[in-house]
KOLFI-306359 format. One record per residue (C-alpha): residue number from 1; residue in three letters; x negated, y, z. Coordinates in Angstrom, 3 decimals. Each point is the difference from the previous one (the first is absolute). Layout:
<sites>
   i  aa       c1       c2       c3
 NUM ALA        X        Y        Z
...
</sites>
This chain:
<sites>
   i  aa       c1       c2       c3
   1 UNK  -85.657   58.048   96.772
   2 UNK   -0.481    2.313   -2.601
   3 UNK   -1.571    2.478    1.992
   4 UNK   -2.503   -2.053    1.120
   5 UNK   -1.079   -1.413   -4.153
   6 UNK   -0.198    3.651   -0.862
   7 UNK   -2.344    0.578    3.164
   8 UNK   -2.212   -2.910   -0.969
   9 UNK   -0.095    0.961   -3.691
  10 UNK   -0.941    3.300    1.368
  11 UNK   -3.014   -1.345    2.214
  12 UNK   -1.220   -2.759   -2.667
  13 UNK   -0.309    3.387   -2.361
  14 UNK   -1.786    1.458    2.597
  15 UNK   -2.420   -2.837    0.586
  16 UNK   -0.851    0.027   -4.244
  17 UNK   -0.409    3.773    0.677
  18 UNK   -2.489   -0.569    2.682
  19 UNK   -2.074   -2.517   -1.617
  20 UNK   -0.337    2.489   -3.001
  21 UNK   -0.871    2.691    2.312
  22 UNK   -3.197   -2.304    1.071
  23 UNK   -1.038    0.182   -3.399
  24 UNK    0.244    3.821   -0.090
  25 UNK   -1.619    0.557    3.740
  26 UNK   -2.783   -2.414   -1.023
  27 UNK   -0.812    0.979   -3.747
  28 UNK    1.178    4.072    0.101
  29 UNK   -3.042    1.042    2.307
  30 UNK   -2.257   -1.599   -2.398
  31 UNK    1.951    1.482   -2.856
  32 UNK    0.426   -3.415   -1.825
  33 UNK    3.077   -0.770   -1.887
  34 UNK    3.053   -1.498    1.386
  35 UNK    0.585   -2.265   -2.369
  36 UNK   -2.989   -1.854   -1.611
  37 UNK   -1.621   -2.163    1.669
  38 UNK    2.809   -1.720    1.637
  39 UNK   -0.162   -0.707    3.362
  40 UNK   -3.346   -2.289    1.384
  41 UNK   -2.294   -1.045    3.506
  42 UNK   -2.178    2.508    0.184
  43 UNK   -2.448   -2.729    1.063
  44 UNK    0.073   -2.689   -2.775
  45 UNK    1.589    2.748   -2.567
  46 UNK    2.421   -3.449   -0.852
  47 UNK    3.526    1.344   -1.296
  48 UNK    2.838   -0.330    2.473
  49 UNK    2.774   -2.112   -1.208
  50 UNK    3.915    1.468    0.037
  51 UNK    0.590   -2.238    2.938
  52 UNK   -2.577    1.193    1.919
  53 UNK    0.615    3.271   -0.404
  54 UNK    3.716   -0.577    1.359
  55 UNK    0.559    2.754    3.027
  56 UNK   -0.818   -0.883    3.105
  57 UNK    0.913   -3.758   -0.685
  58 UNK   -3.231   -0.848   -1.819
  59 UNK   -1.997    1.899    2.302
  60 UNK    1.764   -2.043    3.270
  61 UNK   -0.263   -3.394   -2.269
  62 UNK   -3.913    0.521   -0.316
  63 UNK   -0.498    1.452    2.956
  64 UNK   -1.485    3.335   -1.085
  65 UNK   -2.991   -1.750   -2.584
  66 UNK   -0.817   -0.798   -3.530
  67 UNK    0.986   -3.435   -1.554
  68 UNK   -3.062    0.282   -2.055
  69 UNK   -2.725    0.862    2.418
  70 UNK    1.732   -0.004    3.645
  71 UNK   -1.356    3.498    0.667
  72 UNK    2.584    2.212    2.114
  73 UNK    2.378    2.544   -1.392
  74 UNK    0.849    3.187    2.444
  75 UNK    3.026    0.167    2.110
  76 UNK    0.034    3.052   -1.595
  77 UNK    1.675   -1.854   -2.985
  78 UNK    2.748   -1.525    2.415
  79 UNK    1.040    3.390    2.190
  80 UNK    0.374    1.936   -3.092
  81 UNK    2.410   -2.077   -1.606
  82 UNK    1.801   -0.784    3.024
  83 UNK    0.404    3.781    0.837
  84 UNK    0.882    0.520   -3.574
  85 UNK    2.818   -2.204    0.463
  86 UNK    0.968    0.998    3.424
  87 UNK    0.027    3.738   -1.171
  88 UNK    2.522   -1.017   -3.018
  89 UNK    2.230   -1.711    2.617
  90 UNK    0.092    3.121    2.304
  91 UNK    0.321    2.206   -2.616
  92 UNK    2.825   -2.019   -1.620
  93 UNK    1.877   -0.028    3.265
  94 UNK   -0.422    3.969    0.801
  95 UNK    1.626    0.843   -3.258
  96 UNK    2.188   -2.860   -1.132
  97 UNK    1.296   -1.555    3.227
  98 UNK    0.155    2.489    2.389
  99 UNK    0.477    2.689   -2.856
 100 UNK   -1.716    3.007    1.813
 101 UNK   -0.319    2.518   -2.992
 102 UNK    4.070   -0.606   -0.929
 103 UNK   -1.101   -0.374   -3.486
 104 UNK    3.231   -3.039   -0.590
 105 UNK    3.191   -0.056    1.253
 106 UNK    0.302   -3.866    1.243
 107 UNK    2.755   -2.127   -2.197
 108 UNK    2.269   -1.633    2.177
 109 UNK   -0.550   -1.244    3.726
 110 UNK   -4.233   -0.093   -1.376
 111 UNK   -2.130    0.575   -2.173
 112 UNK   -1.247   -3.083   -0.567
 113 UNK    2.711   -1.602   -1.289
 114 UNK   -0.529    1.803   -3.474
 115 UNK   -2.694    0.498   -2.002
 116 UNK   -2.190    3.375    1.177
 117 UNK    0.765    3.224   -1.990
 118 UNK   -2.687    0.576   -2.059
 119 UNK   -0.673    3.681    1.125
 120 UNK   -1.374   -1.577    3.287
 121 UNK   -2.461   -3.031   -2.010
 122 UNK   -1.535    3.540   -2.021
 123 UNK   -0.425    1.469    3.632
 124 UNK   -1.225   -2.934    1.823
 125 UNK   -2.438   -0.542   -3.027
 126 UNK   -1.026    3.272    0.065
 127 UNK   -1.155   -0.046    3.606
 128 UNK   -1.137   -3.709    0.142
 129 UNK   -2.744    1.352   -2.618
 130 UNK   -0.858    2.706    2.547
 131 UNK   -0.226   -2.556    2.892
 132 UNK   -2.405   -2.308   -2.177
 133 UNK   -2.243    3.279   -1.004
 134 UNK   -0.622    0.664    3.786
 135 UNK   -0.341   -3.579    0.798
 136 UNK   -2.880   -0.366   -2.357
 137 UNK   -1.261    3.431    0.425
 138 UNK   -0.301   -0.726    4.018
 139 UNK   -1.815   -3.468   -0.047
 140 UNK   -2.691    1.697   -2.933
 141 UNK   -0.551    2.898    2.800
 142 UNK   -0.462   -2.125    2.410
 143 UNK   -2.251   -2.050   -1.909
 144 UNK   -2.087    2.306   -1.480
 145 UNK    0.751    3.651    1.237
 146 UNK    1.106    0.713   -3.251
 147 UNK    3.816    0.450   -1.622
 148 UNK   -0.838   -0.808   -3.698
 149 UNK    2.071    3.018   -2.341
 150 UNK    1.675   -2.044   -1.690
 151 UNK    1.594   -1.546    1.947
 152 UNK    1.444    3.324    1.301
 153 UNK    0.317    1.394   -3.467
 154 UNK    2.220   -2.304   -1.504
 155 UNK    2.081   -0.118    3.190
 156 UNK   -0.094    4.194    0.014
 157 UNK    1.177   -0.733   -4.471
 158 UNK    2.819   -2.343    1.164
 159 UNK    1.168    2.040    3.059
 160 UNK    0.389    3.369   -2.613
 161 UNK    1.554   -2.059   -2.932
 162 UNK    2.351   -1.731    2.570
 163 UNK    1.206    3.553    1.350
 164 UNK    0.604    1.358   -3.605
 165 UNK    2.218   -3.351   -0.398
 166 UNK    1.593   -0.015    3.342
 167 UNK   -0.001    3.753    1.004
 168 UNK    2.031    1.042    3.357
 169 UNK    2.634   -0.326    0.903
 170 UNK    0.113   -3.478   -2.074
 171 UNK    1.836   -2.594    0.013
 172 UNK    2.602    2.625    2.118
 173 UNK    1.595    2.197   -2.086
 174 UNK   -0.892    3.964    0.466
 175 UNK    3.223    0.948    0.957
 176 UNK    0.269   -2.874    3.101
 177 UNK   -3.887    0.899    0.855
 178 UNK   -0.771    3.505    0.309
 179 UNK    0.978    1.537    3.521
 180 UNK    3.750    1.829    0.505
 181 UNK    0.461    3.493    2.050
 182 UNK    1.189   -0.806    3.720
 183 UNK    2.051    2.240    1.765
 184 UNK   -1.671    3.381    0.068
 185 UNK   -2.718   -0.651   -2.270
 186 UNK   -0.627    3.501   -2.112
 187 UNK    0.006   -0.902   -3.556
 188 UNK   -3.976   -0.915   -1.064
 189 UNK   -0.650   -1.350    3.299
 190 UNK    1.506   -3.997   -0.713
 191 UNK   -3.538   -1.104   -0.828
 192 UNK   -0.797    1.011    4.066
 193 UNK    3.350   -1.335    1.292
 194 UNK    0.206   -2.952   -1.887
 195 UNK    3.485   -1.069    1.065
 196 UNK    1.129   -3.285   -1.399
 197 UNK   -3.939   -0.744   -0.234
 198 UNK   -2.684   -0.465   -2.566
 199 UNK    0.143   -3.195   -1.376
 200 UNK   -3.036   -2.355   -1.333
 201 UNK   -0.728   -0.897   -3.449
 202 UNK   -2.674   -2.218   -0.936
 203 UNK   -1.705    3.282    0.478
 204 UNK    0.988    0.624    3.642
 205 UNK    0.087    3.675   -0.224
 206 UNK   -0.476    2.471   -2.731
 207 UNK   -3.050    2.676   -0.386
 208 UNK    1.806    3.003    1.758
 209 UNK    3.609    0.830    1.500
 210 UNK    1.513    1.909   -1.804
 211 UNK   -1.185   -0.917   -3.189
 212 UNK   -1.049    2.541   -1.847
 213 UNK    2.836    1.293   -3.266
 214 UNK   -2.466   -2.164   -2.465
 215 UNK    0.423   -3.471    1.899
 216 UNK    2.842    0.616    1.507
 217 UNK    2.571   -1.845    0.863
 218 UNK   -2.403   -2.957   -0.744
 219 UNK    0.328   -3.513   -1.592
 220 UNK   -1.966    0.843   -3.004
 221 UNK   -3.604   -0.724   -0.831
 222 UNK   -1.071    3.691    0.990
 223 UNK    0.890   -0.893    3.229
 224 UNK   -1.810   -3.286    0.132
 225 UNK   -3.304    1.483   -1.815
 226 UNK   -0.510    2.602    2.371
 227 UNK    1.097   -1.921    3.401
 228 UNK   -2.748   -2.510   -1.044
 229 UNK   -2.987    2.354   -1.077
 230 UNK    0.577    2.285    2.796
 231 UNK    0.225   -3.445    2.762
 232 UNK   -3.379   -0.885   -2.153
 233 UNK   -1.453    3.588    0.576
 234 UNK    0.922    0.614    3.422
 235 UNK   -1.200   -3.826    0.937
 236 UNK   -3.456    0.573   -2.062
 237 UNK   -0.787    3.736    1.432
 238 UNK    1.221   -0.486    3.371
 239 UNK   -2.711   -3.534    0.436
 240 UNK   -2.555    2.329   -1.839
 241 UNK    0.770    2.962    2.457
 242 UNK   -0.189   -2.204    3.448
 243 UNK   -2.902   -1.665   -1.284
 244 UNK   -2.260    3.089   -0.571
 245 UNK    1.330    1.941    2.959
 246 UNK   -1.047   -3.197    2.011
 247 UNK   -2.859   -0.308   -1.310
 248 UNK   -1.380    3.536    0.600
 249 UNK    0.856   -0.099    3.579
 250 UNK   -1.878   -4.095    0.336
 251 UNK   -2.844    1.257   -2.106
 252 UNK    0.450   -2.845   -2.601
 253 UNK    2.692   -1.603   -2.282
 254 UNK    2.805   -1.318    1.562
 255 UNK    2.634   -0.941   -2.477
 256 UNK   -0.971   -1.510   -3.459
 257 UNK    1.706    0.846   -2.817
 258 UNK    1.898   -2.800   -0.536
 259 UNK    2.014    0.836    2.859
 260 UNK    1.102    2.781   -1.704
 261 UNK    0.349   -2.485   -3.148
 262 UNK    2.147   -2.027    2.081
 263 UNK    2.593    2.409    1.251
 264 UNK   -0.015    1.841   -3.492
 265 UNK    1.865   -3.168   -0.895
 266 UNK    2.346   -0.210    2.641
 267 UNK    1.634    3.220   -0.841
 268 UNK    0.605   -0.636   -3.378
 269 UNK    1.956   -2.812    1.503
 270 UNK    1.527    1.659    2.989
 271 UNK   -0.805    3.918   -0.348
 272 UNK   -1.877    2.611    2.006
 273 UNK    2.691   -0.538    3.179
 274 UNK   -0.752   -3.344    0.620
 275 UNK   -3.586    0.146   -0.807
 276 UNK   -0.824    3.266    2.977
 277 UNK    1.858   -2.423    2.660
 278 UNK   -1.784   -2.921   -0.875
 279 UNK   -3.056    1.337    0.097
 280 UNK    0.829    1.201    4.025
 281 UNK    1.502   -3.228    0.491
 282 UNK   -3.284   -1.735   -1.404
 283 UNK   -2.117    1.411    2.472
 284 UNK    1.839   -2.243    2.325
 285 UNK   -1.862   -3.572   -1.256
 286 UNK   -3.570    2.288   -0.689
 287 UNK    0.046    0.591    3.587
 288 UNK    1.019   -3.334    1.252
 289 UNK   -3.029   -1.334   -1.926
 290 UNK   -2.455    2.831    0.838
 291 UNK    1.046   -0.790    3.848
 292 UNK   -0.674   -4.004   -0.390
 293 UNK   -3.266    0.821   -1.973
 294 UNK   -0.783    2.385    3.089
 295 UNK    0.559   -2.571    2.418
 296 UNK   -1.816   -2.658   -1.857
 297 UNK   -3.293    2.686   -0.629
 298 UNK    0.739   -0.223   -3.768
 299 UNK   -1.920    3.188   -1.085
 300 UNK    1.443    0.067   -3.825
 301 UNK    3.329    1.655   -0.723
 302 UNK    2.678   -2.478   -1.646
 303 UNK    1.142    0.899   -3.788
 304 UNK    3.271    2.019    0.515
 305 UNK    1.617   -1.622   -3.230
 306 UNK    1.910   -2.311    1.738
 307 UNK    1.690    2.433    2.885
 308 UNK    0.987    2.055   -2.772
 309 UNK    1.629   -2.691   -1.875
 310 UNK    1.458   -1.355    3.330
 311 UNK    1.254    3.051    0.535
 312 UNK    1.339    0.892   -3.054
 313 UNK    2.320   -3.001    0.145
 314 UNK    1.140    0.528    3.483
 315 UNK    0.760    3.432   -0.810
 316 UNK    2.177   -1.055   -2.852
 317 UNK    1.525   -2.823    1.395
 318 UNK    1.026    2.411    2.615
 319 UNK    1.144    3.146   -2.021
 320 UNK    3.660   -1.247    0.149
 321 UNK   -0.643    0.564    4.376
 322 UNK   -1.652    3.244    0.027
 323 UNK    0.729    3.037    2.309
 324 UNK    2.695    1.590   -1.188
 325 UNK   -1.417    3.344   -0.431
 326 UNK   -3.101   -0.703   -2.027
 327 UNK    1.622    1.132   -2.992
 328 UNK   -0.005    3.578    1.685
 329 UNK   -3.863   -0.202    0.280
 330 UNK   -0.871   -1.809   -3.061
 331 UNK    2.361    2.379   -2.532
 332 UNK   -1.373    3.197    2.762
 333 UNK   -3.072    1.495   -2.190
 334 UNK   -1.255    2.243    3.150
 335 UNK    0.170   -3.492    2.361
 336 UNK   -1.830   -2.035   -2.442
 337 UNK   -2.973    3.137   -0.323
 338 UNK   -0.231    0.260    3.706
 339 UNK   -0.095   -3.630    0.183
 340 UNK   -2.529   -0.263   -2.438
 341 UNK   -2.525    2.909    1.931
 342 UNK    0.342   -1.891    3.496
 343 UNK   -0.611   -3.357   -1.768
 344 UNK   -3.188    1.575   -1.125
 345 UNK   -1.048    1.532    3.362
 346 UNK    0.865   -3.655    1.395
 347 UNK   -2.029   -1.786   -1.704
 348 UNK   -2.897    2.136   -0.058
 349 UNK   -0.216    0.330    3.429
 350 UNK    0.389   -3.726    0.255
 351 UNK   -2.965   -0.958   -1.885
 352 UNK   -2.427    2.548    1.970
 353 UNK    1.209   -1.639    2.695
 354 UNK   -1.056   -3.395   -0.988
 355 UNK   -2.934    1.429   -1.345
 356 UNK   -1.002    1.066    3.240
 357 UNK    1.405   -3.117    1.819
 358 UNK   -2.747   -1.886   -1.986
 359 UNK   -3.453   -0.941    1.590
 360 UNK   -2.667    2.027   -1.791
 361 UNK   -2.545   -1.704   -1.957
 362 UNK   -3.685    0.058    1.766
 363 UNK   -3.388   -0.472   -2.060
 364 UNK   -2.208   -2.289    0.764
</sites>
């Protein structure tokens, strides 16, 4: 039972999250202030009471329109909040029920029958403000074409401030976290062997393995600082690099630069691992899309915001699965280089060949 009152206090948060989020997706674009006025139908311009303004109740209760005037409200209103809340739920269950990042050892036969150690609510907090960045940041690029900054700058602020507070290996202790020699392993080389594994923090991994004499062993605010500017670096320059090689090879823009906006703020969550994975693993939705709007002769290209926050969240969800040499490649400076060059090649090759694919243009 009490598993199931912390999951819907969880979700109702979620749902108050969400319906603040409308106010930021509507009002940041236009750069109005979030606060004053209060919320009101953009029809009549009549102020919306408290109860209806309730998530998703007073929307189902009215049936999407104004009291005052009758006029419609989008279902854009309703789907936000309700994936707010749904994304809280799944979020709570991934790291407090199922406990995939081992940041708690469970009291008793569960959890749940004690209250939650307050090293996870900091955690869960921490990435439930990530989760309602992206949400918000998705539905304005799909709206507009346009990620407002900041949006992702006070998400990229909060990511670096909650590394310096919660730097790797945290809440594990150093000693318990950092990787053991195996049998064999020459002295130096732990970092590659990682026997006894690498264990997450609330940042999953730290900047580089090993760390270098000033960071090292890790758990202090060093640590944290750099993990999160470099995870913000590598997320801004690597969006700014794919964009620009693309677009020389399509013969116009192809990536805005909210994009790279957008995944600057992810790594000041997550760090640079996470954020070069995700953005492979994002391509995954962009081409599902680009191969319905194909099929459906849809000749403009969908915003990319929201496959990069899909797959930014997959990717992190799924860190606790991954292969279980990546560490070899991602701590592996000549992998990531060559990596980096074919990437390149890839992708430039790839948008002459669309460029080509395309019918040309004929005066009249």
């Amino acid at each position: 039972m009490m598993l199931y009152l912390w999951l819907a206090f969880v979700v109702i948060v979620g749902l108050m999250v969400g319906s603040f989020l409308n106010v930021c997706i509507a009002r940041l674009p236009l750069e109005k202030s979030l606060i004053w006025p209060g919320s009101r139908c953009g029809t009549c311009q009549q102020p919306i009471r408290w109860y209806d303004n309730l998530p998703l109740l007073s929307y189902l209760w009215l049936q999407g329109r104004c009291r005052s005037c009758g006029s419609s409200f989008s279902i854009q209103y309703f789907l936000v909040e309700l994936a707010t809340g749904t994304a809280f739920g799944v979020l709570f269950y991934f790291e407090a029920v199922v406990n995939v990042h081992e940041w708690y050892e469970p009291s008793g036969a569960s959890w749940h029958f004690g209250p939650l150690p307050w090293t996870w609510i900091a955690g869960f907090a921490y990435h439930a403000f990530l989760v309602s960045i992206l949400i918000a940041a998705s539905v304005a690029d799909l709206n507009g074409r346009e990620i407002p900054l900041p949006l992702t700058l006070t998400g990229t602020v909060i990511g670096i401030a909650g590394g310096v507070l919660m730097p790797w290996p945290w809440p594990w202790p150093v000693e318990l976290a950092s990787p053991r020699p195996g049998p064999g392993v020459p002295s130096g080389m732990e970092w590659l062997a990682l026997e006894g594994g690498l264990r997450e923090g609330i940042q999953p991994w730290p900047v580089w393995g090993p760390l270098p004499s000033w960071l090292a062993p890790g758990g202090n605010w060093q640590t944290g600082l750099i993990t999160s500017l470099a995870g913000a670096l590598v997320g801004s320059l690597v969006m700014r690099g794919i964009g620009a090689v693309f677009s020389a090879g399509l013969g116009k823009e192809a990536l805005g630069l909210g994009d790279a906006d957008l995944m600057m703020m992810v790594g000041a969550f997550f760090g640079w691992q996470i954020v070069v994975v995700a953005i492979f693993v994002s391509v995954i939705p962009a081409a599902v899309v680009g191969v319905i709007q194909l099929l459906v002769n849809r000749d403009h290209a969908s915003p990319f915001g929201p496959s990069l926050a899909a797959g930014s969240l997959v990717t992190y969800f799924f860190w606790p699965w991954r292969p279980p040499g990546l560490h070899l490649l991602l701590f592996h400076w000549p992998f990531l280089l060559g990596l980096t060059v074919f990437a390149a090649l890839f992708l430039f090759v790839a948008a002459v060949v669309i460029r080509s694919a395309r019918p040309r243009e004929t005066g009249g």
